[in-house]
C-alpha positions in Angstrom: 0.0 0.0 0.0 1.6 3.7 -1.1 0.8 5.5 1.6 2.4 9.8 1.7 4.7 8.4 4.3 6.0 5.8 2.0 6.4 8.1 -1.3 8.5 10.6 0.7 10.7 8.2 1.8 11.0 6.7 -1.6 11.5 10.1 -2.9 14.5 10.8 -0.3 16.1 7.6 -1.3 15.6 8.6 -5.0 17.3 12.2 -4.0 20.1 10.4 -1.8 21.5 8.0 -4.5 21.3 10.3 -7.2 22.9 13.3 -5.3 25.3 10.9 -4.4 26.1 9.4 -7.8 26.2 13.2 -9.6 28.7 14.1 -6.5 31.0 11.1 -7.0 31.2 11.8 -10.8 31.7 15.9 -10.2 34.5 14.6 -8.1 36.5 12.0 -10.4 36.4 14.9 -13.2 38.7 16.6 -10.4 40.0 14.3 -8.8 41.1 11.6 -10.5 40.8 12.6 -14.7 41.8 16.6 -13.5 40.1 19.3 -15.3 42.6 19.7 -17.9 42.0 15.8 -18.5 38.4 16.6 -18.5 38.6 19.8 -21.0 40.9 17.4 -22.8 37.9 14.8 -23.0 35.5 17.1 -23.7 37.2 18.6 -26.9 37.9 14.7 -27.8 34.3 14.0 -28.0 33.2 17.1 -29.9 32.2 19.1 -27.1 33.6 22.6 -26.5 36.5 22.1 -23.6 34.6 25.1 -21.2 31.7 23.0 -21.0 33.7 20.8 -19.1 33.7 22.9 -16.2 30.5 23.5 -16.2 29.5 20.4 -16.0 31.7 19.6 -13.5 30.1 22.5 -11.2 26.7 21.3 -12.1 27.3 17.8 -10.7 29.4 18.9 -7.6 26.7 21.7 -6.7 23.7 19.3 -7.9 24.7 16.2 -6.1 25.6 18.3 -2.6 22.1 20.1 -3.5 20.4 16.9 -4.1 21.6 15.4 -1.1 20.7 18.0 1.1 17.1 18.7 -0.3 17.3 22.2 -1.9 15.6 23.1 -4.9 15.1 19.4 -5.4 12.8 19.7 -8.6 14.5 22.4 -10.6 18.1 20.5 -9.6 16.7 17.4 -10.9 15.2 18.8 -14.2 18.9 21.2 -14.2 20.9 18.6 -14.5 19.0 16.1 -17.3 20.8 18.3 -20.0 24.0 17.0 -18.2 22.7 13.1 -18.5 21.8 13.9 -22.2 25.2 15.1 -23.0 26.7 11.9 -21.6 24.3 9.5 -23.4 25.4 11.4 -26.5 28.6 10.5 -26.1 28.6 6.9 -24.7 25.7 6.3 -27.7 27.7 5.0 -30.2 29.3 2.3 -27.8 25.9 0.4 -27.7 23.5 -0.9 -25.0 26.1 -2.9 -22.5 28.3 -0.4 -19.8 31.1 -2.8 -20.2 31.5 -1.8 -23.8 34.6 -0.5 -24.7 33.6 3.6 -24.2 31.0 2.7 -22.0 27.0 2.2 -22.9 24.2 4.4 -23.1 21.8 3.0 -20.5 23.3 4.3 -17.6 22.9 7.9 -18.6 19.4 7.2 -19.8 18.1 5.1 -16.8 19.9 8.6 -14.8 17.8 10.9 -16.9 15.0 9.2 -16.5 15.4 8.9 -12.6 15.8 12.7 -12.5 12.8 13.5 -14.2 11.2 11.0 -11.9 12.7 12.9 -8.9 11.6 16.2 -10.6 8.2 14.9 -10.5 8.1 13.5 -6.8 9.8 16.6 -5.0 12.1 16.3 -2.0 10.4 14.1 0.0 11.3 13.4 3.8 14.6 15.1 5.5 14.7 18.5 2.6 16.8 21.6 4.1 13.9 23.4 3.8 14.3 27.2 2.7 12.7 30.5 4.1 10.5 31.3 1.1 7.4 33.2 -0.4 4.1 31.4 0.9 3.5 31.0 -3.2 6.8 29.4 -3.7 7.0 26.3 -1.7 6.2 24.1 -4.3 9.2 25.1 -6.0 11.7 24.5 -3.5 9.9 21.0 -2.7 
């Protein structure tokens, strides 16, 4: 039985493991690949080599935003152009992740889940924000 209780906790889970996995990947762009590795990537793939640290910022602020409940929705939808990118790129190396180049179905099931997060809001344990009586939904 769905009960509100349940959703919101499903919906913080949701939040929790992607804000988690957009954090980890923010991270190895700096950590592990460098930025100039990542511009380097970037430009390798077609992409311009600035978008590289915006996307890095997007996942580091996204996940840490995701995680602790703010702006959930607009996060959520914010960063599908990210997922998108990344499914262009691993498209051509099929369906499988352990395709040379990576596959496509782990940015696509990550899209998917962030639109599905975008729909369900926050749920339980959100940082919620001082804001407008008519905002609220927003921030949810």
């Amino acid at each position: 039985m769905t009960t509100q209780r349940n959703a919101d906790y499903a919906a913080l889970i949701l939040r929790l493991a992607l804000g988690t996995m957009f954090l980890a990947h923010g991270l190895l762009k700096v950590v592990v690949f460098t930025l100039p590795g990542t511009v380097a990537f970037f430009e390798s793939t077609g992409f311009p080599g600035w978008l590289a640290y915006v996307v890095t910022v997007a996942e580091i602020g996204g996940g840490a935003a995701l995680i602790a409940g703010i702006a959930v929705r607009w996060v959520s939808l914010a960063l599908v152009p990210v997922l998108l990118g990344a499914l262009s790129v691993h498209w051509g190396a099929g369906w499988v992740f352990s395709n040379e180049g990576g596959g496509w179905e782990y940015p696509a099931f990550l899209a998917i889940a962030s639109i599905v997060q975008a729909l369900l809001g926050a749920g339980a344990y959100r940082l919620n924000l001082p804001v407008r009586e008519g905002d609220k939904a927003a921030y949810a």
